[in-house]
C-alpha positions in Angstrom: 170.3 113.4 228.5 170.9 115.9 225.8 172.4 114.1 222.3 174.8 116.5 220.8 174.4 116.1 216.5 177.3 116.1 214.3 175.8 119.3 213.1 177.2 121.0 216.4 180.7 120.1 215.1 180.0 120.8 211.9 179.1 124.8 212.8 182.5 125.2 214.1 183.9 124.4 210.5 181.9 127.0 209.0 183.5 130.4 207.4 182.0 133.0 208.8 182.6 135.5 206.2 179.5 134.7 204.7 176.5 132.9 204.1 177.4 129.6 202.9 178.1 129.3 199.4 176.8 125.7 196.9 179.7 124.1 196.2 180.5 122.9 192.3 178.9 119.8 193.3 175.5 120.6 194.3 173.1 122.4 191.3 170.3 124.3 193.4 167.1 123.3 191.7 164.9 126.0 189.4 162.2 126.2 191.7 162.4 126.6 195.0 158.6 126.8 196.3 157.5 128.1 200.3 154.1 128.1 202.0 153.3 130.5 205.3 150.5 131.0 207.3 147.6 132.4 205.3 146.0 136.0 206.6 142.2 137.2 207.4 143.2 139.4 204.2 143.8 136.9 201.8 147.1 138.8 200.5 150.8 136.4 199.5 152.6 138.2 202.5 153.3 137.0 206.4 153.8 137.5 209.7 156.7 137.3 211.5 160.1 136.1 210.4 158.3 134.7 207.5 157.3 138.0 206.2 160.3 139.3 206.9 161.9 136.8 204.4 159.0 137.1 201.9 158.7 141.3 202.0 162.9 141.9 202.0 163.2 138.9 199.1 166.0 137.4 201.0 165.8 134.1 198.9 165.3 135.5 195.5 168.4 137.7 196.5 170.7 134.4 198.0 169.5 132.5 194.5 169.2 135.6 191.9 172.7 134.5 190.3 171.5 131.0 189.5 168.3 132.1 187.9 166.0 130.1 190.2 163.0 130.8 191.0 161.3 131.1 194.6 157.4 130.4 194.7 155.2 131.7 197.5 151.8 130.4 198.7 149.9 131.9 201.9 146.9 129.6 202.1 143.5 130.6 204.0 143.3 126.8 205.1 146.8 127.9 207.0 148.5 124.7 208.6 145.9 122.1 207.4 146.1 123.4 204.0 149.9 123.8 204.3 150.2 119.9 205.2 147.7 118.8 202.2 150.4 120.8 199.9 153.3 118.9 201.9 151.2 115.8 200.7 151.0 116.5 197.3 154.6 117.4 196.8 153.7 121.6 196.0 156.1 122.4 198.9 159.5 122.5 200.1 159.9 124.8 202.9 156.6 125.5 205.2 156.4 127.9 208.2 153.2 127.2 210.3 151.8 126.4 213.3 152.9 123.5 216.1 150.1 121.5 216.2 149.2 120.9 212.2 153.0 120.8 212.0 152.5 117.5 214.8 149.1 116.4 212.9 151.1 116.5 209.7 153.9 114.4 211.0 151.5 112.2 212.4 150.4 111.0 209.2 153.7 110.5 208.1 154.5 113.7 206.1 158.3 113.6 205.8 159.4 116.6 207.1 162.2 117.8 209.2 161.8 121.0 211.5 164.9 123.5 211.1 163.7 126.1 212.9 161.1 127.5 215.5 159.2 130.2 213.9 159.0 131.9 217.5 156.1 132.8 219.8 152.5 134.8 220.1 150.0 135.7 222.5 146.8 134.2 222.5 143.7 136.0 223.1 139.6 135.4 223.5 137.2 137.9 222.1 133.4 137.8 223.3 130.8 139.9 222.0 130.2 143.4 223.2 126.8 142.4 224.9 128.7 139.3 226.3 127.9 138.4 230.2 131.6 136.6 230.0 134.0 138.0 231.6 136.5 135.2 232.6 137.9 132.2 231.1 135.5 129.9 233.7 132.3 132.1 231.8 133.0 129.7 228.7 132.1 126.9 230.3 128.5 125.7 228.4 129.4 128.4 225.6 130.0 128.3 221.8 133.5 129.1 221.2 135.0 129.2 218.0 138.3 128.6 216.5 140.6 127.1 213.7 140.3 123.1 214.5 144.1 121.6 213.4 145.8 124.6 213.8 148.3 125.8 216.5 145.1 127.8 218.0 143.6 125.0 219.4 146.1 123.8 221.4 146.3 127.7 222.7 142.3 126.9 223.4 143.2 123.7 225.0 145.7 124.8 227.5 144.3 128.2 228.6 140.7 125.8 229.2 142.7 123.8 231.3 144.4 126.5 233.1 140.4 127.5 233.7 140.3 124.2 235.0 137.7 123.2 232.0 138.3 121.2 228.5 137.1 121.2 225.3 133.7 119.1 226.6 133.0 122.0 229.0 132.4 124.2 225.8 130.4 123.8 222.6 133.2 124.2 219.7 132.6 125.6 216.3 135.5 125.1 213.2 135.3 128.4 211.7 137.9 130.3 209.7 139.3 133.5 211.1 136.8 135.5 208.2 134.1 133.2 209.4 134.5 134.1 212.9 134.2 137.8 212.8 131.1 137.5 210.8 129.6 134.3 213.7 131.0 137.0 216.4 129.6 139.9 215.2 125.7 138.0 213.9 125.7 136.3 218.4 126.1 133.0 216.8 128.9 132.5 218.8 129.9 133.8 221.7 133.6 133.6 221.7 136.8 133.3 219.3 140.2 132.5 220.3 142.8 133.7 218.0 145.5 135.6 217.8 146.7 139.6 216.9 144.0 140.1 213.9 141.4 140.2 216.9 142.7 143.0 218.6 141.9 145.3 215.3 137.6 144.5 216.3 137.1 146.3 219.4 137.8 149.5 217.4 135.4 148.5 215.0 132.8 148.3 217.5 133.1 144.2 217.1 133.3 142.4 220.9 135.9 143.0 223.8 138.9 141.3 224.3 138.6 139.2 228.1 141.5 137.1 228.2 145.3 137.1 226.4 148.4 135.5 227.3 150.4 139.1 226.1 153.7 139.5 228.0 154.3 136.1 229.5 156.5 133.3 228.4 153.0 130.7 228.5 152.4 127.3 227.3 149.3 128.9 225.4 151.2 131.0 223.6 151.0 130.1 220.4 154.2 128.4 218.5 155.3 127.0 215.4 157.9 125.8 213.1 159.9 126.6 209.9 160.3 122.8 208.4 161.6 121.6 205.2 160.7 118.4 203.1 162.9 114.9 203.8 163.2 114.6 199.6 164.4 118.2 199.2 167.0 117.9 202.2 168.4 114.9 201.2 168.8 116.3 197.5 169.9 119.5 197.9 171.5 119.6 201.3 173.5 122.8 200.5 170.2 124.8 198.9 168.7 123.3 202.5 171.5 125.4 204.7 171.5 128.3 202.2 167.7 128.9 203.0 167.8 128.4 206.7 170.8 131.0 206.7 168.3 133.4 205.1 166.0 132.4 207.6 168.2 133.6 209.9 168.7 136.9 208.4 165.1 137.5 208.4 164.6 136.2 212.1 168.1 138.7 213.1 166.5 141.5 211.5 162.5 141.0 212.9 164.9 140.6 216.3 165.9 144.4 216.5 164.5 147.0 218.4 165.7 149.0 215.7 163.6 147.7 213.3 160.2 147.5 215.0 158.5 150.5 213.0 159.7 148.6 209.4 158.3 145.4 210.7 154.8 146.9 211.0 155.0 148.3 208.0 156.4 145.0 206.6 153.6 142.9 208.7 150.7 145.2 207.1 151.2 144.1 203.7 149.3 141.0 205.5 146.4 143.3 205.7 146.5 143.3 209.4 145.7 147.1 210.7 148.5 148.2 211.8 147.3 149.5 215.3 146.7 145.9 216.0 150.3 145.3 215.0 151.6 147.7 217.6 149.5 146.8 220.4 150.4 143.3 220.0 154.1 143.6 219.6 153.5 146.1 223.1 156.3 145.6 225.6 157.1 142.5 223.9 161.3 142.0 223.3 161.2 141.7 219.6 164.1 138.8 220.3 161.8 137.1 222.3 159.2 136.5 220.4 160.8 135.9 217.2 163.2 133.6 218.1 164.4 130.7 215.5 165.9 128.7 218.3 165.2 124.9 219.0 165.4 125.4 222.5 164.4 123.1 225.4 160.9 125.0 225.5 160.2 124.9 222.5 160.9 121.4 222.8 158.5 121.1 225.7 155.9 123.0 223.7 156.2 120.0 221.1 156.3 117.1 223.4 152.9 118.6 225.1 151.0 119.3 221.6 152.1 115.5 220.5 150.4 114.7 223.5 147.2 116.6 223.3 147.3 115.1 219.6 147.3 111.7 220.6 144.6 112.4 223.3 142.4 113.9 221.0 143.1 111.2 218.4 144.5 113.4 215.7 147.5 111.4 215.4 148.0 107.9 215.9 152.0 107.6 214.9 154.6 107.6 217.3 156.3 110.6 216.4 160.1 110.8 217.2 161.1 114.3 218.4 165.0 113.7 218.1 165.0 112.6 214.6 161.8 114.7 213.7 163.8 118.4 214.9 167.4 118.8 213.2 169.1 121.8 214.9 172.1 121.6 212.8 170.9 123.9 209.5 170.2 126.4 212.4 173.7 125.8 214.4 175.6 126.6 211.2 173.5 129.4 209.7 173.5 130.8 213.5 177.4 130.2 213.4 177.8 131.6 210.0 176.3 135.2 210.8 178.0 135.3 214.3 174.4 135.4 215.9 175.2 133.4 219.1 174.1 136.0 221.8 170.9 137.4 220.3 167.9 135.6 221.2 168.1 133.9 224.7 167.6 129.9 225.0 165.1 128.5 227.4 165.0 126.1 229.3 161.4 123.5 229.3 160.0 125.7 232.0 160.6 128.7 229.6 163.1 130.3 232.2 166.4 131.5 230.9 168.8 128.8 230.4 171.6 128.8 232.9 174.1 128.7 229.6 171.4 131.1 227.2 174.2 133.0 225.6 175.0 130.3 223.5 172.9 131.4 221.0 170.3 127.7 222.1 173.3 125.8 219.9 171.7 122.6 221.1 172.3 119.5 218.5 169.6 117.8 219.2 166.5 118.4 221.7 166.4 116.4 225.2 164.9 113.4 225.4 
């Protein structure tokens, strides 16, 4: 049964003239402080949507009038780092990965999911003199990748599809600096990650054997833009004003158009940008960067909660319904007249029969 929030209603209310506006009653606060995904390069820029918003200065452009402030952080640590900052109250809006988002709430950090930060192939690197050439070859090999972030439930589903799991394979917790220096010394023999890979073939460092590039797959990685329970309930209207510039960012990364001043955009990440282009290859911009709360990215939650629980990382029930709020994204979505640009999916990850709502959904299924 799908429940419908009040936020649904709500969007139809909205003016779409404009973004929406704070009211006389609501005083944004002075600082308004963000965390993304960190980078190989170490630099205060991201990926995707994300970078978009940080690169174009969408929020110190919505906020410029009332003097406030916007702070970025792009942490090494990425999502486990992101969720100590959530725990130490040096956050208010985080975008990063499914699964430490899901660890995070798992140990109660109050947060609330807005929007889906969209999707990215997954791929496995081996070294050059590597005897691996398929996913079963791991089996009995060390494998490295990020432990709590979204790129081990990637590893954890495209095992499974091999028909192995993480006993078949001896697993090393490196960062993604650490791993090109394990892949390139043989002290390792394999790294799952995601687009800064493709850049070390060309630098003579391992092969790429497997990705997920050009499918709609559960291994995919995913991820969330979420905001703190304190800071929504204070300043709801500084919440919505945020998620509509979002939005923006997430319209404009959407565009065909645009794809040549995203890469330019993305490098400032430090990501070469060949390895940009070849990942972004064939790939809709729309879908991949989609911001909507759809019923797959639904599915993708309910089946990281689960691999959470089985791998004991979590041992809260986590509440999917009260944990993701569509209704900042209905009325930001409403707001800008985006309803037919990025197609909703249904659990499967097939086109919903009624996609050209612009994935409108109140709340997810239960």
């Amino acid at each position: 049964m799908k429940l419908i929030s009040a936020g649904v209603v709500a969007a139809g209310l909205v003016l779409l003239s404009g973004p929406l506006q704070a009211s006389a009653k609501e005083t944004p606060p002075k600082v308004i402080r963000l965390a993304g995904q960190g980078n190989a390069g170490g630099t205060p820029y991201g990926s995707a949507v994300i970078g978009v918003v940080r690169a174009q200065e969408l929020l110190e452009k919505e906020f410029k009038a009332e003097g406030v402030t916007i702070e970025w952080q792009f942490p090494r640590g990425t999502g486990p780092a992101i969720n100590e900052a959530i725990a130490n109250g040096q956050v208010d809006f985080a975008n990063y990965g499914g699964l430490p988002n899901i660890v995070g709430r798992g140990a109660g950090l109050p947060t609330k999911v807005v929007a889906s930060y969209g999707s990215a192939p997954t791929y496995v690197l081996v070294g050059n003199a590597s005897p691996i050439r398929t996913l079963a070859d791991l089996k009995g090999k060390k494998v490295t990748v990020g432990r709590g972030t979204i790129l081990e439930l990637s590893l954890e589903t495209v095992l499974t599809q091999a028909g192995l799991s993480q006993k078949d394979i001896q697993l090393f917790d490196l960062k993604a600096a650490d791993q090109v220096t394990a892949i390139t010394s043989g002290d390792v023999d394999a790294v799952v990650g995601g687009s800064n890979l493709l850049a070390l073939p060309a630098r003579g460092v391992g092969k790429i054997i497997y990705s997920t590039k050009g499918k709609v797959d559960p291994a995919n990685t995913f991820g969330s833009f979420v905001v703190t329970e304190a800071f929504a309930r204070k300043y709801p209207e500084t919440t919505q004003r945020v998620v509509n510039a979002y939005v923006q960012g997430a319209h404009f990364a959407s565009q065909e158009a645009n794809r040549d001043a995203l890469i330019k955009i993305w490098e400032l990440t430090g990501t070469p940008s060949k390895a940009i282009v070849d990942d972004y290859a064939g790939d809709p911009l729309a879908d991949r960067l989609s911001p909507l709360l759809d019923d797959f990215y639904v599915a993708n939650v309910r089946r990281g909660i689960a691999f959470a629980e089985q791998q004991k990382l979590i041992r809260r029930k986590i509440d999917v319904a009260k944990w993701v709020d569509a209704s900042y994204l209905n009325r930001a979505i409403a707001t800008h007249g985006y309803q037919n640009v990025w197609v909703r999916r249904d659990a499967a990850g097939s086109p919903a029969a009624n996609s050209g709502d612009g994935g409108a959904n109140g709340k997810p299924q239960q």
